[in-house]
N, C-alpha and C positions, 0 to 999 in steps of 0.2 A: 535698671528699671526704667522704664517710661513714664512713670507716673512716681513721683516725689511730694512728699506732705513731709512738711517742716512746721512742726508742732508750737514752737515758739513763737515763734511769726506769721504760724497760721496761712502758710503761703503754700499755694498749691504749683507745680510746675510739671506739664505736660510734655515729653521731649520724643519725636521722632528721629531721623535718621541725620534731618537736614535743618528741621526747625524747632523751634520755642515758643509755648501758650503756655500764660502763668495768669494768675488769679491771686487775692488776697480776702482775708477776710477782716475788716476791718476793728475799730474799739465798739462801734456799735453794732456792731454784725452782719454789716451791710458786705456783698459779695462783690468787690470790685474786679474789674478788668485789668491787667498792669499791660501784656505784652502779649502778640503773636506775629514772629516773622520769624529771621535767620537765624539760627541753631544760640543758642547764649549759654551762659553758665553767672551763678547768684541772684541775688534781689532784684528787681526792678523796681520795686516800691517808690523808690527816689525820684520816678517817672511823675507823681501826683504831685499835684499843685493843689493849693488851698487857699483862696481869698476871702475877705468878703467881698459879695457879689449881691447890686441892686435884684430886686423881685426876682431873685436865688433863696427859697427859705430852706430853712434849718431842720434836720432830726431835735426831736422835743428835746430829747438826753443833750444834747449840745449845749443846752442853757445859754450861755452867754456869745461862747463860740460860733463866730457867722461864718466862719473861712468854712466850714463841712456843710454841702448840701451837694444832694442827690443830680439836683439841676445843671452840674458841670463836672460834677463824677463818670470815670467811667463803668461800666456795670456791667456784670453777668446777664441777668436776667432782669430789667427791669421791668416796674407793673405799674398801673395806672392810681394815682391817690398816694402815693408816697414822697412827694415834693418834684419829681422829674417830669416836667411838660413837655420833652419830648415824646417821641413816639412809642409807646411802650411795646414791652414783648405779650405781656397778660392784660387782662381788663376782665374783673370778675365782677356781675353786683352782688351783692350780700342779700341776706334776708329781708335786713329793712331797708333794700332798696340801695343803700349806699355802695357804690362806685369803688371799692377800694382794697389794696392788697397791700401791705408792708412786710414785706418780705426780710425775715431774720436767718442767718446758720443756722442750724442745728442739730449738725453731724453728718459726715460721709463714710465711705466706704472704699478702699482701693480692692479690686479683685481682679484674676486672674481671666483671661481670654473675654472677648468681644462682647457686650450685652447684645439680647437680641429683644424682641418687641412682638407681642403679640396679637396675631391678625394684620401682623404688617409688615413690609419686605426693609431688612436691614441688613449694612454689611456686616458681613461673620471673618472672624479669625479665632483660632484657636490661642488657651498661653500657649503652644510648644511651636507653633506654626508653623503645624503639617497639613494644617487643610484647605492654605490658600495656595501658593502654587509651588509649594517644592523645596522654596530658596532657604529653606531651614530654621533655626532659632532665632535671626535676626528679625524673624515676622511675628515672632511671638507678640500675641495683645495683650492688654489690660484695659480695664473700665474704669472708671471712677462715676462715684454716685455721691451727689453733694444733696442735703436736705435744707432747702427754705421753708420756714415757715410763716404764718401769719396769725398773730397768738389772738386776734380779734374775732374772725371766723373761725380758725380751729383750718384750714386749706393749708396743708403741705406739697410743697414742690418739689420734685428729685429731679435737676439736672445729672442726662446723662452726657458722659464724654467716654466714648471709644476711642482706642491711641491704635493705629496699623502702620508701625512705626518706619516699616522699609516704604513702606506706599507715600508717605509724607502725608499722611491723611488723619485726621483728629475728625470724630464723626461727633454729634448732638442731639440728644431728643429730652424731652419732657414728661413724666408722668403726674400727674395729678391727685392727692386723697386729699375728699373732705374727712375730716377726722374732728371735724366741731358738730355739736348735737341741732342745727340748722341748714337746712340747704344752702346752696350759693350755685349760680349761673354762671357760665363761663362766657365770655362775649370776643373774645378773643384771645387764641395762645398761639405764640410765635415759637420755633423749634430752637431757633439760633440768635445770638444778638450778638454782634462786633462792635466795639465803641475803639473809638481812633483818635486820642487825642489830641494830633497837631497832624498836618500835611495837605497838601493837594492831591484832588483825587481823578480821575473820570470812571466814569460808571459807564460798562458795557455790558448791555445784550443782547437777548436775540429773539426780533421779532417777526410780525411772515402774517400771511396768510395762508389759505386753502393751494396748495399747488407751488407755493415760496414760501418755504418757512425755514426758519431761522435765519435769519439776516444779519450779519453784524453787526455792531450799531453802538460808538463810540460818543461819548462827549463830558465835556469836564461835570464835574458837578456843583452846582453851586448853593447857594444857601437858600434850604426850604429842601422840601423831599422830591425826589424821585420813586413814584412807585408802577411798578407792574406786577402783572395777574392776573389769572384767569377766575372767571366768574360761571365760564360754561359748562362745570361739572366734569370737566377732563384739564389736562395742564395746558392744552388746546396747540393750533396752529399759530396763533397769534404773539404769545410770549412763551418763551421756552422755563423753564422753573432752572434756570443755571445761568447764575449772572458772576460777573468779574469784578470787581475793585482794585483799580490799578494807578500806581504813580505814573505823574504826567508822562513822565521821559520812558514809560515801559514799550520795550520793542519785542518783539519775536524773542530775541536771544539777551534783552536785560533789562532791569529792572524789576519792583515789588510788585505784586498781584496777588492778589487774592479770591480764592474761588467759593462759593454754594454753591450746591446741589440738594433739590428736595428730592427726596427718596418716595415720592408720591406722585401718584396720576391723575389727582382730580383736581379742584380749584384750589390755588396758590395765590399768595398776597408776598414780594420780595419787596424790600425800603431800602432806600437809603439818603440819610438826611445831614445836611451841614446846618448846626445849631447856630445858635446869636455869637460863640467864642470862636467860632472854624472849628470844631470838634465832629465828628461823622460818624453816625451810626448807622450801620448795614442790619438786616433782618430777616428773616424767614421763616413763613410757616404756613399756616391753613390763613385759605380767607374769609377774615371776619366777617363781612358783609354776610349776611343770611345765613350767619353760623349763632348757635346760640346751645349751651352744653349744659343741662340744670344734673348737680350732684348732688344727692341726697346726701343725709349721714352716712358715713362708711362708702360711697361713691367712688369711682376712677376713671381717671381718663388719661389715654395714653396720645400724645402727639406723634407727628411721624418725626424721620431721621431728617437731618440734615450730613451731607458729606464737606465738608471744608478743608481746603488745602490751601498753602502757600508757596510760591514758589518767589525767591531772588534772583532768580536766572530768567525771566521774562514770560511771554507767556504762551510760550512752546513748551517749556519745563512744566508747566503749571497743567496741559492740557495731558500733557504724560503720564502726570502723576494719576491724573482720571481716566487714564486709558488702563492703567495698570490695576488699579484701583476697582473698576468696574469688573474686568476680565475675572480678576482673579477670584476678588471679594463680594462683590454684588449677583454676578452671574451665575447660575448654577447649571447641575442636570448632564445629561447625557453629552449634550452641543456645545456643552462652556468653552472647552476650549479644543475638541478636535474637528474634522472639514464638514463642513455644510456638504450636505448636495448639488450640483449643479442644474437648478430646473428650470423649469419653464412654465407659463403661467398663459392660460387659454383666455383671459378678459378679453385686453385691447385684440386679440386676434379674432373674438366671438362675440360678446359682452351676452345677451340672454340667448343669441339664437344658436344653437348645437344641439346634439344628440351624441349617443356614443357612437356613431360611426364617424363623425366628424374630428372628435376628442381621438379617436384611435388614427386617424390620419395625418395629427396634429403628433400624435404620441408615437406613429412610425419614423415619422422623419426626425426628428426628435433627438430617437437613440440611433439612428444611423448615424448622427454626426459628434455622438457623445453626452450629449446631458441626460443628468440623472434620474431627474422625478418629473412630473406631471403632476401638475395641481390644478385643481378642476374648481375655479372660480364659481362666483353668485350663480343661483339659476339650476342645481341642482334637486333642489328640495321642493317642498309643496306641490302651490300651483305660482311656482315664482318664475315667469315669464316676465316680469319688466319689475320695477323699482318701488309699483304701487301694491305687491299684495305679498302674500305669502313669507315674511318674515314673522316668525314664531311656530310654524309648523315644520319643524324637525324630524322630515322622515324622507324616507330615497323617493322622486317622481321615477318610478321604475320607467313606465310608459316613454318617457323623453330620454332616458336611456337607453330604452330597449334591454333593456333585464336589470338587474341587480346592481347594488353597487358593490359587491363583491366580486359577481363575472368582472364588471368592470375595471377593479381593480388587479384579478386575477389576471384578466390580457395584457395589464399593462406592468405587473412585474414580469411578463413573461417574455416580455422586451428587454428584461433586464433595468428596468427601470422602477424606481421607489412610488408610491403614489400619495397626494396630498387633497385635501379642503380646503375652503375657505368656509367659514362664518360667520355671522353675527349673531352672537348669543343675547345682545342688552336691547334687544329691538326689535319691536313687535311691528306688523301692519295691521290697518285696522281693519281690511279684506283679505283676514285670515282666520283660521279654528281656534286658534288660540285667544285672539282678542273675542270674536264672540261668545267663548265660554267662561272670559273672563274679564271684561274693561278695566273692573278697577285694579288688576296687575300692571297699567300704562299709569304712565303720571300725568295726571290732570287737574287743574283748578276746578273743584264745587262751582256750577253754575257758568263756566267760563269754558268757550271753545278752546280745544288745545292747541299751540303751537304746532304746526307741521315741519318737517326739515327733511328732504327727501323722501317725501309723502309716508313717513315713518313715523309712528313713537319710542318713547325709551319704555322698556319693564323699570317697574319698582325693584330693585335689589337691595334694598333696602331690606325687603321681607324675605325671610327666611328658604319661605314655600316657594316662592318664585324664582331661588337659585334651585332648588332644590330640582323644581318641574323640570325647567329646562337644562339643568345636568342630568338628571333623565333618561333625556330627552336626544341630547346631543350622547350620554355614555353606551345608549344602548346603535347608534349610528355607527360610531368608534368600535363598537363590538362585531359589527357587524362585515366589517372587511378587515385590509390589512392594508391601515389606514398610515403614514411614517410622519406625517404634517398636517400640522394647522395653522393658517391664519385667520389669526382671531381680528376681526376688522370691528369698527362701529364709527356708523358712518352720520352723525349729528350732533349737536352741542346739548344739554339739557338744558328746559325749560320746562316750566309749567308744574314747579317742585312741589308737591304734596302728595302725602303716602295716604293710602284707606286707613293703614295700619297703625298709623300712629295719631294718640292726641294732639289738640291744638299748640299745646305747650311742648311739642317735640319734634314739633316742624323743622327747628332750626339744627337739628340731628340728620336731617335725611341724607344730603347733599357726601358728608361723613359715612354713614353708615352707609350708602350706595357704593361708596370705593371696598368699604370694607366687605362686603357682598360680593362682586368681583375681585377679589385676593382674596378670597377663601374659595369661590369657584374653580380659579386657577389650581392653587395651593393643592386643591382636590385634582384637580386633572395630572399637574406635574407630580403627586403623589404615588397614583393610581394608574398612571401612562406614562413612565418613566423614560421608556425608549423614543418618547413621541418629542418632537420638534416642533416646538408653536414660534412665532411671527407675530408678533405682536403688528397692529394697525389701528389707525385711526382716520379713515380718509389720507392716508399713507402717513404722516407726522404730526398727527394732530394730538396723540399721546404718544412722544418721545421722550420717556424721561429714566431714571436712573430706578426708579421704582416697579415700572412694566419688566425694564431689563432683567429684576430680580426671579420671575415668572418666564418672559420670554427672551432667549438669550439674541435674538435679532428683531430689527424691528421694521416695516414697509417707511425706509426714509422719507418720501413724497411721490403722491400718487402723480405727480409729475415727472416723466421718465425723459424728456431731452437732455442730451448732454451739455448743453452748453448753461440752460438752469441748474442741472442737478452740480455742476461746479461750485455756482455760489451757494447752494444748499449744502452740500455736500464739504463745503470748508466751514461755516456756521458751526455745522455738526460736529465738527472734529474739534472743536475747542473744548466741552466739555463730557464727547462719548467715544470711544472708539470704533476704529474702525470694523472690528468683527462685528458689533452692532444694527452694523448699517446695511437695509437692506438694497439692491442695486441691480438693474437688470439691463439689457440691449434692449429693445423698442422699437417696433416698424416705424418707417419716415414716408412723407412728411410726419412729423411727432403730430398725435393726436391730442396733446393740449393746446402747443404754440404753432405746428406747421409748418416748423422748420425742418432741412433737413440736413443730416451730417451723415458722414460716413461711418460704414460699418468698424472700423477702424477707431474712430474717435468714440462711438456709440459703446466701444470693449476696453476704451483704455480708462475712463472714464468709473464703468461699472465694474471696473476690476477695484479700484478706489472702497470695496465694500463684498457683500456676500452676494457673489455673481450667478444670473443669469438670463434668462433670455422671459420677451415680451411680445414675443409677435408670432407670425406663422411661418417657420421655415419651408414649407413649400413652396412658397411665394418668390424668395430669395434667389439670386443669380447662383450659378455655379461656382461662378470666385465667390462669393458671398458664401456660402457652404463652405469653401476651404478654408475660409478664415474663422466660420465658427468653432470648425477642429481644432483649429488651432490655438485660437481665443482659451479654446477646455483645457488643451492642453497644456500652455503656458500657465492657466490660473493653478493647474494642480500642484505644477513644479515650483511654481512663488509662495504659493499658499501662505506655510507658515513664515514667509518672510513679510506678507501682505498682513495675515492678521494677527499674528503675536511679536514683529516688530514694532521701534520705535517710531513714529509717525513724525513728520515735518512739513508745515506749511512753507513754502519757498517764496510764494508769491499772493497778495489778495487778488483773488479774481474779480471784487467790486471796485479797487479802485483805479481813479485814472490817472494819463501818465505813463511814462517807461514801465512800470511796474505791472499797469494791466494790460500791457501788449499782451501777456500770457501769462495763464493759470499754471503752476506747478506743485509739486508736492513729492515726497520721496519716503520711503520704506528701509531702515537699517537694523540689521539685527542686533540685539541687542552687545552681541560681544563683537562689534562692527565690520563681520568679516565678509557682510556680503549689504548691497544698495540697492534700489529699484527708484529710480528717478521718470517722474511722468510728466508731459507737459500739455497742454490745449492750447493754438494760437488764437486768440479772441479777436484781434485788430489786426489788419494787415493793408500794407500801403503802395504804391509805387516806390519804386526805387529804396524797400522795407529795411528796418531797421534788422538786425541782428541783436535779440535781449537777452542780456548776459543772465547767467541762473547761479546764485551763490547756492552750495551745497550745503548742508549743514551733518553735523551726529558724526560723523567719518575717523577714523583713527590719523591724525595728522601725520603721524610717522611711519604710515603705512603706502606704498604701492596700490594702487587700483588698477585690474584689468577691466576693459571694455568686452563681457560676453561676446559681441556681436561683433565689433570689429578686432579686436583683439588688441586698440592702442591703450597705451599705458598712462596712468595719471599719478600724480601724485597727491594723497589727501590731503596734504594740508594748500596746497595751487586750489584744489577743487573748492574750498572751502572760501580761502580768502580772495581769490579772483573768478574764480567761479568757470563755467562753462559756456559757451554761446549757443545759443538757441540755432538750430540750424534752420537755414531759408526754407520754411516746408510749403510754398508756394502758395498761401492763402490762407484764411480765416478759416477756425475750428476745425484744423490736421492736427493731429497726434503723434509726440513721439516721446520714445523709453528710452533707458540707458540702463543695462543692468550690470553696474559692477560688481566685482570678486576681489580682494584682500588676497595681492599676492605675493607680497613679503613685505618685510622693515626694511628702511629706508637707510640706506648707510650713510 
């Protein structure tokens, strides 16, 4: 069993494949924390300490007893008003006003396969665990449902914990019922809470902008909190909602760490705090700021998931477990897990100015050299010739086609090639049909000009009618060809939050209900268009997170497409999403963000790194540059599955300096190690250049490795522990592979 309740001792213990999460519940009913890391067997209770401790107060029941207070405890779920001045997970006011939740036991649940959450993407497993990817009973789940209550208001709690026990994954969320004859407001709920009693930490993650995002971003943690978050109505470019907590000494291959994941796209609040005793608490959930949730009697509210995992083995193992984790469990639908297409993407080679005879010139050369689909970026629709109008009228500009978007797509399966969209469904112009027959569907402040951000507004989806319109809207588009792709794009942050639709007092709802508005959108498309392949976007990674993934099984990693950026994005990425994920294309040079240029070569080895294909206009390109695209196609079909349902390995950080970021590497091993795809980018290069060694990693030690391509021989456990030398590739940002085979045991 995964989940063990011990009645006498009231001790709950949570066990996966690899590790151990245990809880207690104490004499006064408080929900303590005892343990979550490497796999254990008994009590951990012995783990608590009890003093008395200066302005530390006491549970009233304690009487005389100063050594128990909440203030140096660690806790499940702590709430604000119960003696713990640290940072809590809840913060409710009450009817009269008061600040406060004391949270008591008061009964759980063990059941059979994965809880799911509704109106909201969570990972799934079955008990018998056939539905996540094959590996048989050992994936079998269970839930556990523990009841807090707070006997003053009558507000019960249900922590949830999902166990996905081969994944090394314990999932979290929160439900909420007022069940007291008084309302109460909710002013903040947190999904997850980690309390750490003793150790050294550093807190990593990952921040960025528009065009750089996810950034690595390591440093210890000290006393007072660390917090990041997104405030801009999506989990944004700026902080990623997937942060690490790791012991000092944690390398790639060893040491503690520990991961979150919010399973959500909108605004995120993650903490993590060292108290007055060295004590740390981690946290995750929605952000509080401009959040406010009023339950009436009999009310509910459901928080989203959090995904958590541990790994002892450093945190390459850790990032695995979230590779697996996501593929199997989070991602659904037709794409989960068989090949993308190979397409190509007419923006940076058009951006508004085309027609369909242009698109068809683009979509002949195209399939002469192999790739699959054509996707017909911005600029289709309305009168949307530039970035100021026509977003919110969802219908084919025949004229700018020159006929239908059905002939159109009819010529271009008839190339033997797939055909795709792009849209943006959350986003109106205000010189469009749409906003003048309806302004108050844009969010606007009473009496207050609105924020602009790429001369766009957001629709309210918060309202019903306005997912409703424009699913519609966009359902009768999709009907109307033989449509295989979408990316779903939205390209600004929210501001300017107030719905027509709601009272004053449920303002602090909207921000909430807008996500939940887009995930039923979706919900409805993956329902209803099941064979359809969406792409989730945000200004390329501006909503990358483990929650879109649940909806869109790939995502536009950054609208930044050079290869030598998308490396350090591109490794960011890999610590807590996989790489089937990520979306990744070649790109005409100089690069149209940064103006650099790189070779066709680096440009493929790079976006092979993810779900490949092409950014520019092959007409354009040299002859050898066409032969290499063939070939590019060709190689990605025959690695495929070694690319995106292998093990993943960073080798090398590409941000740092030193020997180390001479060059960017990373490697691909199947899981039963009998075959490796080793890739490398030289970043720095010098006179008279160094030769940087590449320690291998994943490799079966006792095994033989062939070289494909040359045919010499290695031995995996040399490859491993002295590694291989980078060969002289004669200059800054050259590319080169190694694809080993597993060709016998080692005598």
């Amino acid at each position: 069993m995964a989940i063990v309740f011990q009645e006498k001792e009231r001790l709950f213990t949570l066990h996966t494949a690899s590790t151990t999460y245990q809880m207690k519940v104490d004499g006064f009913g408080y929900l303590l924390h005892l343990y979550y890391g490497d796999r254990s067997e008994g009590s951990m209770e012995y783990l608590l300490t009890y003093a008395d401790r200066g302005f530390s107060g006491n549970p009233y029941e304690a009487e005389e007893d100063r050594t128990c207070s909440l203030d140096a405890l660690p806790q499940e779920y702590p709430s604000q008003g119960a003696g713990d001045y640290r940072s809590p997970a809840l913060i409710v006011r009450n009817a009269d006003g008061a600040c406060s939740a004391d949270l008591r036991y008061a009964g759980h649940r063990i059941l059979d396969g994965k809880y799911g959450l509704e109106g909201l993407p969570a990972a799934y497993g079955d008990a018998d665990g056939k539905s996540t990817d094959g590996s048989g009973d050992q994936d079998a789940a269970q839930t556990l449902e523990i009841d807090l209550k707070d006997a003053a208001s009558g507000l019960t709690v249900t922590l949830l914990y999902g166990v996905l026990p081969d994944k090394d994954v314990i999932t979290r969320a929160v439900r909420l019922k007022n069940t007291g004859s008084r309302p109460v407001e909710l002013l903040k709920v947190q999904s997850a809470c980690l309390d750490f009693t003793w150790g050294e930490y550093d807190w990593i993650q990952f921040y960025g902008r528009h065009a750089m995002e996810r950034t690595f971003e390591r440093a210890p943690l000290r006393h007072g909190a660390q917090v990041i978050g997104s405030r801009r109505g999506t989990s944004s470019h700026q902080y990623n909602p997937f942060v690490i907590l790791a012991e000092r000494e944690t390398t790639e291959t060893a040491g503690g760490c520990w991961g979150l994941s919010f399973v959500y796209s909108g605004s995120f609040k993650a903490e993590a705090e060292m108290d007055q005793y060295c004590q740390t608490r981690v946290s995750m959930g929605l952000q509080d700021e401009a959040f406010s949730w009023p339950l009436a009697p009999g009310g509910t509210f459901t928080a989203p998931e959090v995904m958590m995992s541990y790994s002892g083995r450093g945190l390459g193992q850790l990032s695995r477990n979230y590779h697996r984790a996501i593929r199997h469990n989070v991602c659904r639908g037709k794409y989960k897990t068989m090949p993308r297409p190979v397409l190509i993407n007419n923006w940076e080679v058009t951006y508004f100015d085309f027609d369909g005879g242009k698109i068809m010139d683009i979509a002949r050369q195209a399939a002469e050299l192999g790739v699959e689909m054509l996707v017909l970026d911005d600029g289709w629709f309305g009168k949307r010739n530039s970035d100021t109008c026509g977003l919110g009228d969802w219908y084919v500009n025949e004229e700018k086609l020159g006929g239908s978007l059905a002939h159109l797509a009819e010529q271009i399966n008839g190339l033997g090639m797939k055909f795709g969209l792009w849209m943006e469904p959350e986003m109106v112009s205000e010189d469009s049909d749409l906003y003048r027959q309806h302004p108050d569907w844009a969010f606007a402040v009473p009496g207050k000009k609105p924020v602009r951000s790429r001369y766009q507004l957001v629709l309210d989806f918060s309202r019903r009618e306005v997912v409703d319109h424009v699913y519609e809207q966009l359902s009768h588009v999709l009907d109307s060809a033989n449509i295989e792709y979408v990316k779903w794009d939205m390209n600004r942050s929210i501001c300017d939050v107030w719905s027509a639709a709601a009272g004053s007092a449920k303002q602090g709802q909207i921000l909430h209900k807008y996500v939940l508005g887009l995930y039923d959108f979706l919900e409805r498309i993956n329902k209803n268009y099941p064979d359809l392949f969406i792409e989730g976007c945000s200004g390329g990674g501006g909503r990358f997170d483990a929650g879109m993934l649940y909806y869109t099984p790939q995502i536009w990693c950054s609208d930044n497409t050079d290869a030598i950026d998308r490396l350090r994005i591109q490794h960011g990425t890999s610590f807590g999403y996989p790489i089937s994920a990520v979306g990744s294309h070649v790109s005409a040079v100089p690069n149209h963000q940064n103006g650099r240029t790189t070779s066709i070569e680096t440009r493929g080895c790079v976006a092979m790194a993810g779900s490949f294909g092409y950014e520019l206009d092959l007409n354009k390109i040299t002859p050898e540059e066409k032969e290499c695209v063939k070939a590019q196609i060709s190689r990605f079909h025959e690695l495929w599955e070694l690319i995106h349902n292998g093990d993943y390995y960073r080798l090398t950080d590409p941000g740092r300096q030193g020997l180390e970021g001479e060059a960017a590497a990373w490697m691909f091993v199947r899981e039963d190690r009998s075959e490796a795809l080793v890739s490398a980018v030289t970043l720095d290069y010098h006179g008279n250049s160094l030769a940087p060694l590449i320690r291998l990693q994943g490799l079966d030690p006792k095994a033989v490795y062939r070289d494909a391509e040359t045919g010499r021989q290695y031995a995996g456990a040399a490859l491993m522990c002295a590694g291989v030398p980078l060969p002289l590739l004669g200059g800054e940002y050259r590319s080169w592979e190694m694809h080993l085979v597993r060709e016998q045991e080692q005598e």
